[in-house]
Structure formats: structure tokens, C-alpha cells
C-alpha positions in Angstrom: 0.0 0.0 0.0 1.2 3.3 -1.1 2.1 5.9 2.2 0.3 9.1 2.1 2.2 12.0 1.3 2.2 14.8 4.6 -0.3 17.4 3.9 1.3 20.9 3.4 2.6 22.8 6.5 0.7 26.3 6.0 1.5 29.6 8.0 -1.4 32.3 7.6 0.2 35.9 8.0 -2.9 38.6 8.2 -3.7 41.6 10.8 -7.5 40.9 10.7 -8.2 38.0 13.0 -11.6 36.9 12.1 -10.4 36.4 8.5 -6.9 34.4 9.9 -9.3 32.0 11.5 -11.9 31.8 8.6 -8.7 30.7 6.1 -7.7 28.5 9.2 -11.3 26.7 9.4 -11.4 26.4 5.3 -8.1 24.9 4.7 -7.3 22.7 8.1 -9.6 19.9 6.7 -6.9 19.1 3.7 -3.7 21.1 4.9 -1.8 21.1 8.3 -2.2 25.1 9.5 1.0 25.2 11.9 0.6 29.3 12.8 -1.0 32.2 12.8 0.6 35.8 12.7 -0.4 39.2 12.9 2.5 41.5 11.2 5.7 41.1 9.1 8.2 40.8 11.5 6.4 38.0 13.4 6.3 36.6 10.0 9.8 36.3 9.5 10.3 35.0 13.1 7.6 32.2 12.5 8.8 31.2 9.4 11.8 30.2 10.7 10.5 28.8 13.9 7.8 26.5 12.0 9.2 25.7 9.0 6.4 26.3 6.7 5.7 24.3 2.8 3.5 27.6 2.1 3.3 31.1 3.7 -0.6 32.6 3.7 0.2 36.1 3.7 -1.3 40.0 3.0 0.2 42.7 1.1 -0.5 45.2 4.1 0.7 44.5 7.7 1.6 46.1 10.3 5.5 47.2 11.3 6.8 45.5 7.7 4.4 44.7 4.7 3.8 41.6 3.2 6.2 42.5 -0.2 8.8 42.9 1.9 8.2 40.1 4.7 8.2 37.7 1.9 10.6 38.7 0.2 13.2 38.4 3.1 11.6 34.6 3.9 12.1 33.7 0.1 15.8 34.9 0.9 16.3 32.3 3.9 13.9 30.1 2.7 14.2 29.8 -1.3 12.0 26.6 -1.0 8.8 28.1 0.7 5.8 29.6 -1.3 4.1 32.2 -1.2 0.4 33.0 -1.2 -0.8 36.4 -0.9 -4.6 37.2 0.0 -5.0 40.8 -0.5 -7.8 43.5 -1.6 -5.0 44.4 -4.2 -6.5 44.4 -7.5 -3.8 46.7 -9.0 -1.6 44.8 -11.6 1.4 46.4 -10.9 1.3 45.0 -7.1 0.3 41.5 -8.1 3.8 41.9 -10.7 5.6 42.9 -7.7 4.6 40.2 -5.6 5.7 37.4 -8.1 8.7 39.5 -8.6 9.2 39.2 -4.9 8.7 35.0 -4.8 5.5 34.7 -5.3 3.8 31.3 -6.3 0.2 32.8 -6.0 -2.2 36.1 -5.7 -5.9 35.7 -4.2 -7.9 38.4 -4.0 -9.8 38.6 -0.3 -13.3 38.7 -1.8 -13.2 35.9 -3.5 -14.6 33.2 -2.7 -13.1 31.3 -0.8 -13.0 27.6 -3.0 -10.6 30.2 -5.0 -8.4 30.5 -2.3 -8.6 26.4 -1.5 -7.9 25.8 -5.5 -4.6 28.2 -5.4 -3.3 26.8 -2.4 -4.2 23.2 -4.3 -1.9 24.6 -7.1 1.3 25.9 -5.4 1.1 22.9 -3.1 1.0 20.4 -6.4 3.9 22.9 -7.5 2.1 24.8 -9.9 0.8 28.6 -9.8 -2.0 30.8 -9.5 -3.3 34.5 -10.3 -7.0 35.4 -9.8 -8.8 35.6 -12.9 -10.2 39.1 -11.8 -6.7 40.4 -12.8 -5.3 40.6 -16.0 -2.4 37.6 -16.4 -1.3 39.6 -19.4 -0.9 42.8 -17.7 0.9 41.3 -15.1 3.3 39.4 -17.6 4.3 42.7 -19.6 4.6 44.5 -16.1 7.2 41.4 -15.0 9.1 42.0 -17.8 9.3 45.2 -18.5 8.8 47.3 -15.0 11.2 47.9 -12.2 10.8 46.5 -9.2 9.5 49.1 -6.4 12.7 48.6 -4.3 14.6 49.1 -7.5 13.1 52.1 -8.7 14.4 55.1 -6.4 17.4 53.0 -5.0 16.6 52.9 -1.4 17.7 50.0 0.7 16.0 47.6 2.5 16.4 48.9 5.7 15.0 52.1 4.6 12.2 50.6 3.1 11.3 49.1 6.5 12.1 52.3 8.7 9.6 54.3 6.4 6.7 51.8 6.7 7.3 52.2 10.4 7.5 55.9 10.1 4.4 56.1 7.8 2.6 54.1 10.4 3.4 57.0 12.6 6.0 55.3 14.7 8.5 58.1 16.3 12.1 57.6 15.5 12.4 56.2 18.7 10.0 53.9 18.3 11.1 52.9 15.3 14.4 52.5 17.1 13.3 50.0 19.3 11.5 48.0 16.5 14.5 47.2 14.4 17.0 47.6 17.2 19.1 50.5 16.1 20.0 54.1 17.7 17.2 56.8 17.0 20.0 58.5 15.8 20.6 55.9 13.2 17.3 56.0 12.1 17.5 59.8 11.7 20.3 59.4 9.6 18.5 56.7 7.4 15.4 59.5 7.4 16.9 62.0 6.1 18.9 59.9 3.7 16.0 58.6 2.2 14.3 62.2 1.9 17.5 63.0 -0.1 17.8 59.9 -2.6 13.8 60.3 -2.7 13.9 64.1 -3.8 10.8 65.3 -0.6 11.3 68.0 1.3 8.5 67.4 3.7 6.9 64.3 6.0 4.1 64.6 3.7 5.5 63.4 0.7 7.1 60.7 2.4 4.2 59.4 3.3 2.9 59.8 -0.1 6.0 57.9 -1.2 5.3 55.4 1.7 1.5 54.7 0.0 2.6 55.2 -3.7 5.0 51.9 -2.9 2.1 49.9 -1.0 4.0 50.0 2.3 0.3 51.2 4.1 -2.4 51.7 3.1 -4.2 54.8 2.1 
């Protein structure tokens, strides 16, 4: 008799609760759900503590967004997929997630068989866009576009201090997320307000929304 193969290992990554659980209740009947988290950098941490086969996660989240949480997993982790649920019907997002590892984009009202049929897909090794987005948008965008990180040069650090500023973190606040000197992060500030071309808070947090990093 033939042994069954392990059902996938699945970590859910998604600030809203109720909907964490929902995804939790649809998929535990065929897959193994091993964690649920609430931001990016809990995220990260997970995924290394769990061990994940596929990563559930939203573009935005608190403290570090999905692009980038998954992006830094898919660094450590080349092996892991990824699945984002997101309202994100924009074309250029759904190009940056593939662009960042992605194996799969659901959109969050959809039902939610769609969601059970992409996670079916990645887990079989194959991949998934939601039909309610263009796949030939998203193709010409993936090989044409620059990347969001690539586009105004700034680093990833950056990138993670201005989500945290945009969330309206203070720089000591943001000090003590990342573990670095609020000076530091003053430095990284102002740095990115030169490289970026703003003069003013404002426009960073223009910038901030422009790149997906928080929402509106």
C-alpha cells in the first residue's frame, strides 16, 4: 500500500483575526495550518520557527508589509511559497509580488474555494493569479517594469524604517522595532528624503503609499 504523502505545513500571516481564522477553518480539513501571525516581522520569526511548505500572507501589515516580509523569507527560505490574500486588484502590485517569490495572488473577496484551488496549485507545485486580474498585464509588467525597491534606490532597511515611520511610529519607536540608535534611524530619514527628492513628511508618506508599504 502506497504511504500518504504529509499534507502541506501552512503559515497564515494577516492583521484581521476573524479572516486568519476563517482561512484556518477552510483549509485545516486538507492542509496542516502550523501558525498564525499578525505582522511582518512576526512573520519572518515564524517562518523560521515552524518551518512552513507555504506562507498565507497579506500585502499590508503592520510594522513590515507583506512584499517585503516575503521577500526576506524567500531569501532564507528559497524553497517556501508564497500565497498572498489581499484587496489588491492593482496589476502592478500582483507583478511585484511574483517579482518578490510569489507562487500565488488571491484576492480577499473571493470566494473562498478560490483561495482552496490556489493553495491546491502551489502545493502540487504549480501557480495561481486570480482571474479578476489581468495575467497579461501582469506578464508585460514582470518583464518590462522595475521593481518598487529598484526604482528610487533605497535600501531595504530604509524601506522598513519608512513603513514604520508612515505608520506613525517616532524615530524612537522605530528605534526600538528594528533595534538600532534613533539617531541611526535619523540618519536613514533623512537619507531617504535625499535619494527620494521630498522636502517634507508629507511626501514621504505619499511615497510610503505610492509603494504599497500602508495603506491609504
Amino acid at each position: 500500500m502506497k504511504a500518504q504523502k504529509p499534507s502541506a505545513r501552512i503559515l497564515i500571516a494577516d492583521d484581521h483575526q476573524l479572516l486568519a481564522d476563517a482561512c484556518k477553518s477552510l483549509l485545516e480539513p486538507e492542509f496542516q495550518v502550523v501558525g498564525i501571525v499578525t505582522d511582518g516581522r512576526r512573520l519572518i520569526t515564524a517562518a523560521a520557527e515552524f518551518k512552513p511548505d507555504i506562507i498565507i500572507l497579506d500585502i499590508y501589515m503592520p510594522h513590515l508589509n507583506g512584499l517585503d516580509a516575503g521577500g526576506q523569507v524567500k531569501q532564507k527560505s528559497p524553497g517556501v511559497k508564497l500565497v498572498f490574500l489581499t484587496m489588491t486588484m492593482a496589476a502592478d502590485v500582483a507583478a511585484e509580488a511574483f517579482r518578490r517569490g510569489a507562487s500565488a495572488y488571491v484576492l480577499k473577496h473571493s470566494a473562498g474555494d478560490e483561495l482552496l484551488l490556489a493553495v491546491r496549485k502551489v502545493s502540487q507545485g504549480a501557480s495561481y493569479l486570480s482571474p479578476l486580474i489581468a495575467k497579461e498585464t501582469v506578464t508585460y509588467l514582470l518583464n518590462q517594469g522595475e521593481s518598487f525597491g529598484e526604482e528610487k534606490h533605497i535600501t531595504k532597511r530604509q524601506s522598513e524604517i519608512l513603513q514604520l515611520l508612515a505608520e506613525g511610529m517616532s524615530m524612537k519607536e522605530v528605534a526600538n522595532v528594528i533595534d538600532m540608535k534613533p539617531g541611526t534611524v535619523a540618519f536613514h530619514k533623512y537619507r531617504m528624503m535625499e535619494t527620494l527628492n521630498v522636502k517634507t513628511n508629507a511626501e514621504l508618506l505619499e511615497y510610503a503609499i505610492k509603494r504599497h508599504m500602508t495603506p491609504a
